[in-house]
PyMOL Python script that loads the backbone (N, CA, C, O; Angstrom):
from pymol import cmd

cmd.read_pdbstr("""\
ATOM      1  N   UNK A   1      30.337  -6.429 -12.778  1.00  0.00           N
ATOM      2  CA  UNK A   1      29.213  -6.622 -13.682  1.00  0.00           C
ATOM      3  C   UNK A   1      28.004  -7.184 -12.929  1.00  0.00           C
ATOM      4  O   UNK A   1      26.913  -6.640 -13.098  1.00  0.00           O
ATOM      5  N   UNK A   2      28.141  -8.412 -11.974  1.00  0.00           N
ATOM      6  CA  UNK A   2      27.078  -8.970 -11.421  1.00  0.00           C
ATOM      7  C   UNK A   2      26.633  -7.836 -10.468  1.00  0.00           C
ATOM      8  O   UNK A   2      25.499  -7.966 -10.008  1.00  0.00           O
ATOM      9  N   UNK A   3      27.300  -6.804 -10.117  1.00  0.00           N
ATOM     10  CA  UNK A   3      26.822  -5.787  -8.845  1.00  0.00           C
ATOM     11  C   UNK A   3      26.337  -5.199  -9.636  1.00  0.00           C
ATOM     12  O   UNK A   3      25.139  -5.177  -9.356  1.00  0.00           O
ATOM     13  N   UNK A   4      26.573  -4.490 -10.805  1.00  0.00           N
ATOM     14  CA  UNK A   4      25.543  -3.633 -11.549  1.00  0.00           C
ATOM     15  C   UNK A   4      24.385  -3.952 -11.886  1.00  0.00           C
ATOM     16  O   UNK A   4      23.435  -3.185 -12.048  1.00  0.00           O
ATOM     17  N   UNK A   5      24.415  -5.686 -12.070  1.00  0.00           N
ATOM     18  CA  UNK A   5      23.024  -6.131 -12.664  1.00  0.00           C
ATOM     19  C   UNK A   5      21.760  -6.250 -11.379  1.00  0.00           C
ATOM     20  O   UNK A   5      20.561  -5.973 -11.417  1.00  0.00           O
ATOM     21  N   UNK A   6      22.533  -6.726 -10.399  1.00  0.00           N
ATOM     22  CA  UNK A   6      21.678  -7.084  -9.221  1.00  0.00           C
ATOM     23  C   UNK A   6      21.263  -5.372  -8.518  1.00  0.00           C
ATOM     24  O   UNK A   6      20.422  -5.194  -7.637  1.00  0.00           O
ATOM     25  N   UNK A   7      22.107  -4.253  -9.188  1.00  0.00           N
ATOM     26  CA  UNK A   7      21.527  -2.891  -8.366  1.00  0.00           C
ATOM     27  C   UNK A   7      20.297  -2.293  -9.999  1.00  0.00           C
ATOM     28  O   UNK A   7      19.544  -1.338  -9.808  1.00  0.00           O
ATOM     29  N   UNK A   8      20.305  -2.746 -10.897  1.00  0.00           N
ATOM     30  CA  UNK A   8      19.707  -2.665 -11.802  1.00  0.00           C
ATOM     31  C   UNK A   8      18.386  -3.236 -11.565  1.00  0.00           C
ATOM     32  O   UNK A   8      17.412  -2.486 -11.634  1.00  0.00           O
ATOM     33  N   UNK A   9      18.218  -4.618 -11.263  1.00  0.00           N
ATOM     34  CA  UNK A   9      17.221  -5.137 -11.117  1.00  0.00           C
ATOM     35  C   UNK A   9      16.565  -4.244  -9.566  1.00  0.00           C
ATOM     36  O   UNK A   9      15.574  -3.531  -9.727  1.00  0.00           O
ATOM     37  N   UNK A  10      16.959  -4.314  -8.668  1.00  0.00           N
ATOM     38  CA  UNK A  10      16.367  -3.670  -7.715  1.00  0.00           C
ATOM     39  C   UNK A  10      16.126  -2.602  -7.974  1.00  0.00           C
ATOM     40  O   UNK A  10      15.036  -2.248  -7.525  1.00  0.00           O
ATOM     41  N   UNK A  11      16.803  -1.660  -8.673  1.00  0.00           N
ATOM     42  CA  UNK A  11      15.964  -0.447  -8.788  1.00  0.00           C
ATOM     43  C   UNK A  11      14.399  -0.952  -9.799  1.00  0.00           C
ATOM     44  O   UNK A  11      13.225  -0.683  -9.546  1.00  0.00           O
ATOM     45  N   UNK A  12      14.783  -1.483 -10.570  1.00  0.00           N
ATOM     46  CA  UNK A  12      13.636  -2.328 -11.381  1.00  0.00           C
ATOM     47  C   UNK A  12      12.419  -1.907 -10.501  1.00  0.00           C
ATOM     48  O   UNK A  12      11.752  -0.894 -10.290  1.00  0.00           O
ATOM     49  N   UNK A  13      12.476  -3.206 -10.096  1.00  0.00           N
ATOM     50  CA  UNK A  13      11.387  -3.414  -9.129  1.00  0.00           C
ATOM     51  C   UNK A  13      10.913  -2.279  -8.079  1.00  0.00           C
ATOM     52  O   UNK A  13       9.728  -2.147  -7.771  1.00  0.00           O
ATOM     53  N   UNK A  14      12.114  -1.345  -7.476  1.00  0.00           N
ATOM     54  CA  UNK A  14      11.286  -0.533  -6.227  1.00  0.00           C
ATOM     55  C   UNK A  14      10.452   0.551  -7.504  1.00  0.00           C
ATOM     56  O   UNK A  14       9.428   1.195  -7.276  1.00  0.00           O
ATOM     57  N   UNK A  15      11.027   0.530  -8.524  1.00  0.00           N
ATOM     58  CA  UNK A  15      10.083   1.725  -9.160  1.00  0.00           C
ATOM     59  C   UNK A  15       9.153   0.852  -9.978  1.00  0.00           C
ATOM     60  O   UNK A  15       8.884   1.463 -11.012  1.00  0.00           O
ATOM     61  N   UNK A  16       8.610  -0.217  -9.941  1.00  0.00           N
ATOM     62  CA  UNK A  16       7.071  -0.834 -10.507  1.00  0.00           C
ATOM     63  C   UNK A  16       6.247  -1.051  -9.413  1.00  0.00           C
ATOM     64  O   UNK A  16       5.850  -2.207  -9.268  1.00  0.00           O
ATOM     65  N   UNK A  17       5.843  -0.090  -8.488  1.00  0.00           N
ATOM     66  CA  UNK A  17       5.099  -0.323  -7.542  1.00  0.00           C
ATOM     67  C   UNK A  17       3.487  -0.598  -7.844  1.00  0.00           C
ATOM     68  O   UNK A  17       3.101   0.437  -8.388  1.00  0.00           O
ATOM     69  N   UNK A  18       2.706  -1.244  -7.770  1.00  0.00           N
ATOM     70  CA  UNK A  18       1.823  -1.902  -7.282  1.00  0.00           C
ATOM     71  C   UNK A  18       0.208  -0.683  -7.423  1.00  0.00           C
ATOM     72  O   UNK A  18      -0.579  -0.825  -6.487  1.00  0.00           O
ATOM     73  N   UNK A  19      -0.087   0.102  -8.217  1.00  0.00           N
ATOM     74  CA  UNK A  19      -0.652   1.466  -7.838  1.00  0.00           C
ATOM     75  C   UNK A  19      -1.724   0.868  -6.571  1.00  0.00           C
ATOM     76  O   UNK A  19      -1.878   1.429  -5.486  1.00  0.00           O
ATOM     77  N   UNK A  20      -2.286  -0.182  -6.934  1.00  0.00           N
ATOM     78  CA  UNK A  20      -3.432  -0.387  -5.673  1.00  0.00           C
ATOM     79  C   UNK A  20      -2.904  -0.475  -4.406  1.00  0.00           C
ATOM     80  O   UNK A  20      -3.388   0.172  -3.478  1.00  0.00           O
ATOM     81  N   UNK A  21      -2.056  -1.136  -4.285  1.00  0.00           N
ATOM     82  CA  UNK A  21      -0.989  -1.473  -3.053  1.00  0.00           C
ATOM     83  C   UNK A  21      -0.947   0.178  -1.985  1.00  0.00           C
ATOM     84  O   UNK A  21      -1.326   0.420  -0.839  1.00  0.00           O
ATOM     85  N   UNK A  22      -0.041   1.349  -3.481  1.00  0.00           N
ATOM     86  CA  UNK A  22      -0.167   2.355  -2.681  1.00  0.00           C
ATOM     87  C   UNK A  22      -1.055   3.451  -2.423  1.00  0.00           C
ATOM     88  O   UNK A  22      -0.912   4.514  -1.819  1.00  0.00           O
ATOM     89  N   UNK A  23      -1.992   2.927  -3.028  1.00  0.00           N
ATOM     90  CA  UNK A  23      -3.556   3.295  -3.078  1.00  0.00           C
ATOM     91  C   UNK A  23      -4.096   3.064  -1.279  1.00  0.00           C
ATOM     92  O   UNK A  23      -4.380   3.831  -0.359  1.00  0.00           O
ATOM     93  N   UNK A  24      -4.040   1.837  -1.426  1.00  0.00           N
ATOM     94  CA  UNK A  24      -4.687   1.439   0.202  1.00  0.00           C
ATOM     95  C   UNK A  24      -3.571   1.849   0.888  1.00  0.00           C
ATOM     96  O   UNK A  24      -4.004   2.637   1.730  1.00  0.00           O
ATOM     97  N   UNK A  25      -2.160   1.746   1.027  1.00  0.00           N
ATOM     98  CA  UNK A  25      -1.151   2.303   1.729  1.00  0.00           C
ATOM     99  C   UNK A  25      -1.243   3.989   2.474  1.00  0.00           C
ATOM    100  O   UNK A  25      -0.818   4.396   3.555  1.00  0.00           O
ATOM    101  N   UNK A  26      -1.770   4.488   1.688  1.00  0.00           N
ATOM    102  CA  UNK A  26      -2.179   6.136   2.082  1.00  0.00           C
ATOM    103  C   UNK A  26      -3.371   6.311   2.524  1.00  0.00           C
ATOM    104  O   UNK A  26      -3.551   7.328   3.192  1.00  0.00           O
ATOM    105  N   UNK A  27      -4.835   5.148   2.229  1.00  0.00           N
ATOM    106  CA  UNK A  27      -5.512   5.479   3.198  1.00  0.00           C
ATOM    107  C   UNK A  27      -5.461   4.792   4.360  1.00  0.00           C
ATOM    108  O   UNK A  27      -6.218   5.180   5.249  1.00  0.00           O
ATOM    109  N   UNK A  28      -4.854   3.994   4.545  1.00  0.00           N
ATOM    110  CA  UNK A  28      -4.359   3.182   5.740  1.00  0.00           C
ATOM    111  C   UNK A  28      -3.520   4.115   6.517  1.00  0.00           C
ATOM    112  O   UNK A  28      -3.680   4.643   7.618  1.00  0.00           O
ATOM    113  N   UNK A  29      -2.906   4.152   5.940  1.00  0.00           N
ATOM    114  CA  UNK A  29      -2.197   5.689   6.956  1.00  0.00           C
ATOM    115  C   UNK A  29      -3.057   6.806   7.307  1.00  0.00           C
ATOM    116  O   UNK A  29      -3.172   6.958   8.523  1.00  0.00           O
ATOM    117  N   UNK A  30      -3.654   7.578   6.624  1.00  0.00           N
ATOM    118  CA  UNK A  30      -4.262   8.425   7.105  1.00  0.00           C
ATOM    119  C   UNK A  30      -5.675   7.891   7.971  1.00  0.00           C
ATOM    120  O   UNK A  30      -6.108   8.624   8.860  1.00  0.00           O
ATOM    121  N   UNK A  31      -6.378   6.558   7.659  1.00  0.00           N
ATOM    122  CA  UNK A  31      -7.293   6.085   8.473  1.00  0.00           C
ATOM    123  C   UNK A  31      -6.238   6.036   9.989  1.00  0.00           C
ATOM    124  O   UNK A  31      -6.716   6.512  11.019  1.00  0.00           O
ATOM    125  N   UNK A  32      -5.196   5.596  10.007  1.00  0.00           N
ATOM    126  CA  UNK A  32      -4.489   4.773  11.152  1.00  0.00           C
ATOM    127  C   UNK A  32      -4.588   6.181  12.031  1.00  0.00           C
ATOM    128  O   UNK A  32      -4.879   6.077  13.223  1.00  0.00           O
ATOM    129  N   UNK A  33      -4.330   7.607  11.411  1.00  0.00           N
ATOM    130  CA  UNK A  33      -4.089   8.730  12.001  1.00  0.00           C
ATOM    131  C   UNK A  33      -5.419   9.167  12.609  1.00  0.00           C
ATOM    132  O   UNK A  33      -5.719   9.538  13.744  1.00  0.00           O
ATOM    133  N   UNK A  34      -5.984   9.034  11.699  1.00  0.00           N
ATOM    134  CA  UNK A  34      -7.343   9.403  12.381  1.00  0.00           C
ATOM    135  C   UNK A  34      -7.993   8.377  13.377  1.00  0.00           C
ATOM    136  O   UNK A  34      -8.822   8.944  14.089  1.00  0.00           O
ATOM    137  N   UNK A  35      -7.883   7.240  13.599  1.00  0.00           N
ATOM    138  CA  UNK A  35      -8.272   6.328  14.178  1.00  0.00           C
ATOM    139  C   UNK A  35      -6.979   5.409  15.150  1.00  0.00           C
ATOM    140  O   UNK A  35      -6.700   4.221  14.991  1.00  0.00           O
ATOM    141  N   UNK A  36      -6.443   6.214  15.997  1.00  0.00           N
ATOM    142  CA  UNK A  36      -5.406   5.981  16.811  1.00  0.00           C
ATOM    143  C   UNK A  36      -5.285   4.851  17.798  1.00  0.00           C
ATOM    144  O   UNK A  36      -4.189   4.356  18.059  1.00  0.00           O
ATOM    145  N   UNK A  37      -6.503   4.408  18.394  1.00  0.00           N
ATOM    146  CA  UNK A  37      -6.937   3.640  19.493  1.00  0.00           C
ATOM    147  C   UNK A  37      -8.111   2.688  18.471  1.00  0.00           C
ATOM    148  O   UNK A  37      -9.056   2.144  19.042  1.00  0.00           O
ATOM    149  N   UNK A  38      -7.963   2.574  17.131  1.00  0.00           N
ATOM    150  CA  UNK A  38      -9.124   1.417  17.180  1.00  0.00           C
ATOM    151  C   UNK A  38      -8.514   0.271  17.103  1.00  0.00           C
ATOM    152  O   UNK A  38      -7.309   0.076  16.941  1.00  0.00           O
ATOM    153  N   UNK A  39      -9.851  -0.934  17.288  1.00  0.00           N
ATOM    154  CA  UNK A  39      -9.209  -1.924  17.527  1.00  0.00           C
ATOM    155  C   UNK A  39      -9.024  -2.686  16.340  1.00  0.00           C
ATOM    156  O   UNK A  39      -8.960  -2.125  15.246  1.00  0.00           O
ATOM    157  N   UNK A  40      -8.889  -4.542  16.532  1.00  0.00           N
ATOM    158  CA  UNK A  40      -8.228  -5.079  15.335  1.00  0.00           C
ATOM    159  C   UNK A  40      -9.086  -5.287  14.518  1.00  0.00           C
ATOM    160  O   UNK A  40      -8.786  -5.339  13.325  1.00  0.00           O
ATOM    161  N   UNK A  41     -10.063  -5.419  14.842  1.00  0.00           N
ATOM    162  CA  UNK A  41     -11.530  -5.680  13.953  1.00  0.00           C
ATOM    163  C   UNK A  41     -11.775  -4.338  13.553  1.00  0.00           C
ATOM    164  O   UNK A  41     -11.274  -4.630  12.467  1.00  0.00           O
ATOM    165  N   UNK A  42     -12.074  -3.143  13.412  1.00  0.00           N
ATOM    166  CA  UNK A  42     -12.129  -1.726  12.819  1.00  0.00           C
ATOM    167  C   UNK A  42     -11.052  -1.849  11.946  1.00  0.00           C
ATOM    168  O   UNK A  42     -11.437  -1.478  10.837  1.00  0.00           O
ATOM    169  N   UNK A  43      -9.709  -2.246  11.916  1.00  0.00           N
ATOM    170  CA  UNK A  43      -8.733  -2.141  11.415  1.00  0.00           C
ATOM    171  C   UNK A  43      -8.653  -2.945   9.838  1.00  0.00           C
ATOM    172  O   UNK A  43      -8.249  -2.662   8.710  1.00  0.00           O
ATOM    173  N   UNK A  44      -9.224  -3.968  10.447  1.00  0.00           N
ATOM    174  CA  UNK A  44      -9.571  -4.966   9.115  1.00  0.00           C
ATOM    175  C   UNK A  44     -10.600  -4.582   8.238  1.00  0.00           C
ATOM    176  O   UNK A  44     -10.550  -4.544   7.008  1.00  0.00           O
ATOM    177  N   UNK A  45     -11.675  -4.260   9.091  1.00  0.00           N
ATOM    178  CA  UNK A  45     -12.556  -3.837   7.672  1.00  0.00           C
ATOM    179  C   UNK A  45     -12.481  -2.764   7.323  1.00  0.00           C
ATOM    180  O   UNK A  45     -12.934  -2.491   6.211  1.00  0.00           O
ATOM    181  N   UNK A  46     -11.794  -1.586   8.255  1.00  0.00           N
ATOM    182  CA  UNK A  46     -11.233  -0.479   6.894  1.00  0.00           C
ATOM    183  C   UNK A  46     -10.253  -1.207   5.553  1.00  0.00           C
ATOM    184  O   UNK A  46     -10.020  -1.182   4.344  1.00  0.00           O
ATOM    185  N   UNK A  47     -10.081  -1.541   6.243  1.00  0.00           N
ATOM    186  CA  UNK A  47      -8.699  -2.495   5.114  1.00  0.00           C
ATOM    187  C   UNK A  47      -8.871  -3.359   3.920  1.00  0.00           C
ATOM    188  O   UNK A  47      -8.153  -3.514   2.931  1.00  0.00           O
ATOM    189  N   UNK A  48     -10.178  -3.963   4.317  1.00  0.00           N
ATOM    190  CA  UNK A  48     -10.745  -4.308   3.342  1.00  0.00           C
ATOM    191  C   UNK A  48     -11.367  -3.466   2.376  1.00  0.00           C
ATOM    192  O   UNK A  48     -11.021  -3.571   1.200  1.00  0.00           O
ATOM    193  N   UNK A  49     -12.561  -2.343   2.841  1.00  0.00           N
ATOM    194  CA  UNK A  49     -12.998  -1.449   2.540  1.00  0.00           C
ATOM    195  C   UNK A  49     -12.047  -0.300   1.233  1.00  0.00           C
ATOM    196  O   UNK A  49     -12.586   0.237   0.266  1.00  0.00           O
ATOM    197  N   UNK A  50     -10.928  -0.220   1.523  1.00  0.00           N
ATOM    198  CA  UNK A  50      -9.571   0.983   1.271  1.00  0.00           C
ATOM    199  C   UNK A  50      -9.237  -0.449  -0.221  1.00  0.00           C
ATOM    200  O   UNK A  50      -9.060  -0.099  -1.387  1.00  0.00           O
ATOM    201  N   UNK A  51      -9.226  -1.918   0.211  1.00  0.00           N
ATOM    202  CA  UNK A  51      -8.810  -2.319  -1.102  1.00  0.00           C
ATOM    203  C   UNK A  51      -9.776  -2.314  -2.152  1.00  0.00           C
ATOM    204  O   UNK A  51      -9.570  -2.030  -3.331  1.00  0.00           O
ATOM    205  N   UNK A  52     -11.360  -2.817  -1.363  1.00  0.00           N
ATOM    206  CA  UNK A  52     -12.330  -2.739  -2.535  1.00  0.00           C
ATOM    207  C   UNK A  52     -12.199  -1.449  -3.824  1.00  0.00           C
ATOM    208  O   UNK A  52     -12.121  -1.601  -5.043  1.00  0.00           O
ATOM    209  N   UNK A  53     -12.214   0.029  -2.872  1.00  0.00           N
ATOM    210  CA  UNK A  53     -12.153   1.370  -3.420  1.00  0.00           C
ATOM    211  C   UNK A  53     -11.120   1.130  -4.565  1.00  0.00           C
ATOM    212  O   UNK A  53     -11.239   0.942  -5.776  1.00  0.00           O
ATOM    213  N   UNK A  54     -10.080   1.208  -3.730  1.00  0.00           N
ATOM    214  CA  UNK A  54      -8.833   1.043  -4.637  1.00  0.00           C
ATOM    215  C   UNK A  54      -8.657   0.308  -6.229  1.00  0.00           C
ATOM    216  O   UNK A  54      -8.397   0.781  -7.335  1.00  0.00           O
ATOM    217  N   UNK A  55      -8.928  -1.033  -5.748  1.00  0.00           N
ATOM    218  CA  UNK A  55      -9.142  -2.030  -7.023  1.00  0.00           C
ATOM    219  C   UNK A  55     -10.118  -1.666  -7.964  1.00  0.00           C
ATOM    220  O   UNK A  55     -10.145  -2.295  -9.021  1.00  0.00           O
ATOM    221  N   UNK A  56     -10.893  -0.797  -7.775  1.00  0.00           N
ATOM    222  CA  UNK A  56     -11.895  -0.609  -8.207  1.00  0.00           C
ATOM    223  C   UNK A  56     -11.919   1.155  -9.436  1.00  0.00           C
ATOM    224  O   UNK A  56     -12.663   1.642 -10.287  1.00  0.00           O
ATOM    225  N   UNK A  57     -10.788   1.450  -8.853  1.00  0.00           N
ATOM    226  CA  UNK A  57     -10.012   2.584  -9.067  1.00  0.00           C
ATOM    227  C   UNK A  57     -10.858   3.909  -8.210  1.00  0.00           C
ATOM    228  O   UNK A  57     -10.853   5.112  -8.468  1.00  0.00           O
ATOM    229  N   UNK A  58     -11.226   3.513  -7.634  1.00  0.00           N
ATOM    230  CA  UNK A  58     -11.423   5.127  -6.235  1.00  0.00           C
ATOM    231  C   UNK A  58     -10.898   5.303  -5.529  1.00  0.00           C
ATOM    232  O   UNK A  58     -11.081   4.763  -4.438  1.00  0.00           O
ATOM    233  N   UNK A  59      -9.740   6.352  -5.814  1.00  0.00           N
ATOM    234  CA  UNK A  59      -8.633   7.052  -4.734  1.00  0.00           C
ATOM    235  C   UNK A  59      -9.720   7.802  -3.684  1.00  0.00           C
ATOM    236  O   UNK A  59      -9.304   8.445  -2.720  1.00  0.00           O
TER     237      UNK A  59
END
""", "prot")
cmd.dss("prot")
cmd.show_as("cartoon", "prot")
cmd.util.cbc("prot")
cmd.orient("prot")
């Protein structure tokens, strides 16, 4: 019973994902692809940039 509840709850949770989360997650990836060699500072303010959009609701 406790194994069913604890695989219950985890599925829970992996399927309430976050939409902004995987909002910036995909352009972070595809920025990361396109931008292979930038550095840590480029990195951050795309990042910031990808959450503003996001939160904001612009995929």
């Amino acid at each position: 019973m406790t194994k069913f509840l604890l695989l219950s709850v985890l599925v829970f949770l992996t399927g309430c994902g976050d939409p902004v989360e995987e909002c910036v997650k995909k352009k972070q990836d595809s920025w990361r692809k396109s931008n292979p060699n930038a550095d840590y500072g480029k990195s951050t303010t795309a990042n910031e940039q990808f959450r503003k959009q996001c939160a904001s609701g612009g995929k």
